[in-house]
C-alpha positions as CSV (number, residue, x, y, z in Angstrom):
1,X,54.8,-49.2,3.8
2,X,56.0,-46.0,6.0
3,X,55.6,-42.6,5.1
4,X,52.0,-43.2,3.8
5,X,49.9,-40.5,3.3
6,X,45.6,-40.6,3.6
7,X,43.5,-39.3,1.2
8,X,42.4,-35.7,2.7
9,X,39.4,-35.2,3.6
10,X,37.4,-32.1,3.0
11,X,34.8,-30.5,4.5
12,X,32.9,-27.4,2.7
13,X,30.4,-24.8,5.2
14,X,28.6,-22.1,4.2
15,X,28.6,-18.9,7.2
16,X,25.5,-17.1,7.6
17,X,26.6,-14.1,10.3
18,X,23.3,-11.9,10.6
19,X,20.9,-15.2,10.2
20,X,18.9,-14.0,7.2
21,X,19.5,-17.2,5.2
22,X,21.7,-15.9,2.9
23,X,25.2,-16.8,2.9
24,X,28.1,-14.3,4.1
25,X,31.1,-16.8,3.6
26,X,32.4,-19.9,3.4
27,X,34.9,-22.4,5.4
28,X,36.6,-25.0,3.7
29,X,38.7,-27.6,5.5
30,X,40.9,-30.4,4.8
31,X,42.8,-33.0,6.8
32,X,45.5,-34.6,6.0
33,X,46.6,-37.8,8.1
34,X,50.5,-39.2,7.6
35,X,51.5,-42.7,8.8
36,X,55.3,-41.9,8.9
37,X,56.4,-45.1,10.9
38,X,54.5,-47.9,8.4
39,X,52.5,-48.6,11.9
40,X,48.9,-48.2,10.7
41,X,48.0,-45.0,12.9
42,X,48.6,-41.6,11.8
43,X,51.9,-39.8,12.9
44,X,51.4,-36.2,11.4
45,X,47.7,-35.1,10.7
46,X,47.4,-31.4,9.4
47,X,44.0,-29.9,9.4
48,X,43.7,-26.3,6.8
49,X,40.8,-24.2,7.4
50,X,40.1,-21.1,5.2
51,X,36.7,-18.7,5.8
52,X,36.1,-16.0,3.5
53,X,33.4,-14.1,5.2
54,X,31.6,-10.6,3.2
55,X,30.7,-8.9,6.7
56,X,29.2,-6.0,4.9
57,X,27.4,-7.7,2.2
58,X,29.5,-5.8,-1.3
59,X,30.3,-8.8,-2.9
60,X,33.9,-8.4,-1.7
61,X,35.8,-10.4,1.4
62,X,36.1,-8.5,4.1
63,X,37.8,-11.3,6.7
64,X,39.9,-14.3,5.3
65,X,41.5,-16.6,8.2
66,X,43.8,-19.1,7.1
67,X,44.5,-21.8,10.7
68,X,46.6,-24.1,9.5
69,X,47.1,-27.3,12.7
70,X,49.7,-29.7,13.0
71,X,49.6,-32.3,15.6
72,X,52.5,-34.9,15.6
73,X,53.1,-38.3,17.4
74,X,57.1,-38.3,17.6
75,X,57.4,-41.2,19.3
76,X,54.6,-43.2,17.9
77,X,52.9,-44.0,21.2
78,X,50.0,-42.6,20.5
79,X,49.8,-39.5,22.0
80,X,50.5,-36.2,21.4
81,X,54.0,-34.5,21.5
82,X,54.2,-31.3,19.7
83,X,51.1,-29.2,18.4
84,X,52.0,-26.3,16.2
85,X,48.9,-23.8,15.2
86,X,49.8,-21.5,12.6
87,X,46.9,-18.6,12.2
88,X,46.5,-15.8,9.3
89,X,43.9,-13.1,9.4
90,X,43.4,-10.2,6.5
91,X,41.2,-8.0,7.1
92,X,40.0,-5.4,4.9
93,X,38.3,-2.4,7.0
94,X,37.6,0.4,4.3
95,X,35.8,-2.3,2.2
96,X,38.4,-1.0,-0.8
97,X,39.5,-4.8,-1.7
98,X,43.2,-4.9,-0.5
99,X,43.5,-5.9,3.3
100,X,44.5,-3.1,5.6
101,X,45.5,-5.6,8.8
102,X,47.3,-8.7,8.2
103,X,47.8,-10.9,11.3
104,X,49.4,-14.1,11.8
105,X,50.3,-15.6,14.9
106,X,52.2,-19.3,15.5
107,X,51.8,-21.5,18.2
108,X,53.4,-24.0,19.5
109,X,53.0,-27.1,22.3
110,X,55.4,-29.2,23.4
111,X,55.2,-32.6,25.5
112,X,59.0,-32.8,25.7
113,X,59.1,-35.7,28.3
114,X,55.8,-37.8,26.9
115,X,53.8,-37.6,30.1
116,X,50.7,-36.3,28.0
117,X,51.0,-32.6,29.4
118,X,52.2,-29.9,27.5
119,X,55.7,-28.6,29.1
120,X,56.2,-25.4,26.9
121,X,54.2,-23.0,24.9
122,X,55.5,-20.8,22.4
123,X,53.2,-17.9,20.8
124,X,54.9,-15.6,18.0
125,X,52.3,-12.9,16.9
126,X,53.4,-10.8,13.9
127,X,50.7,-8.1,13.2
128,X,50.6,-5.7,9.7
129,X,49.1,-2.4,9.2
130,X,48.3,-0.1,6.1
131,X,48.2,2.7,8.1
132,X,47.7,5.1,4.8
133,X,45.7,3.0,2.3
134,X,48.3,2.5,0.0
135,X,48.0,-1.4,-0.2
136,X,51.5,-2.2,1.9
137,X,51.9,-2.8,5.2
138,X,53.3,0.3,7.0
139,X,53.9,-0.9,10.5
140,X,54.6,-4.6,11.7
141,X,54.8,-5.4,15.2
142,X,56.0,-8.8,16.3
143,X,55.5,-10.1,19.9
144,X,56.7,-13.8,21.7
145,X,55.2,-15.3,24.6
146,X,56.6,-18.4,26.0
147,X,54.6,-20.5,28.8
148,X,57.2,-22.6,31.4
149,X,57.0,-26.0,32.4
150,X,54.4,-26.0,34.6
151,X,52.4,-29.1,33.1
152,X,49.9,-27.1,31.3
153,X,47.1,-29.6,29.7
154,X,45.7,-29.4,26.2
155,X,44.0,-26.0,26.1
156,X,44.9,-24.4,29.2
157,X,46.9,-21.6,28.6
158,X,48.7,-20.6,31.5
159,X,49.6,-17.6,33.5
160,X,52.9,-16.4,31.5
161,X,54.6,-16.0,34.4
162,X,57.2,-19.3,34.4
């Protein structure tokens, strides 16, 4: 019976931004649970969330965000040993349909000796630009920050400096 994967579960939202009662997007999400060790709890749950959100009101998305979370239970205690957060933002500025920043950024927690805090964090942000309107990205910039092992808890993030 290991290696079973749930049935996902999916969750549909309208977004109303300027509160008129008409909507400006929509967030799906799913969540997929994975008992990998045949023990009856889930091991590996991903959760996908997708917005398209039309800021300006064309008809055409103007922000689509992509957040893809993994959270696993390695060592099937229970808890949580490694959370890994990958994020993707187009955004389309001059409203012409193709996205003029593309931004995705990974992160990643890590419980490496099971004491239920988080002893490193990784961040990789890579960051497109159409600087000139052509539809490619003209300029990527790519930037890593790595947390120590100070003990940081679920959701703190830090100072950077270990």
């Amino acid at each position: 019976m290991s290696d079973q994967q749930r049935e996902p579960e999916v969750e549909v939202s309208g977004i109303d931004l300027d509160g008129d009662g008409e909507l400006d997007g929509v967030n799906v999400t799913e969540t997929i649970g994975k008992d990998v060790d045949g023990d009856g709890f889930d091991d590996v749950v991903t959760e996908t969330s997708t917005s398209v959100i039309d800021v300006d009101g064309d008809g055409s998305p103007d922000i689509i965000t992509s957040t893809e979370t993994t959270i696993y239970d390695l060592d099937g205690d229970g808890s949580t040993d490694v959370i890994q957060e990958v994020t993707t933002t187009a955004i389309d500025v001059d409203g012409d349909g193709v996205p003029d920043i593309v931004q995705e950024t990974t992160t990643t927690a890590i419980d490496l000796d099971g004491d239920g805090t988080f002893d490193a964090v990784e961040e990789i942000t890579a960051t497109g630009v159409d600087l000139d309107g052509d539809g490619t990205l003209d300029e990527i910039e790519v930037t890593e920050k790595v947390y120590g092992t100070d003990g940081l808890e679920a959701g703190d993030e830090g100072d950077g400096d270990d």
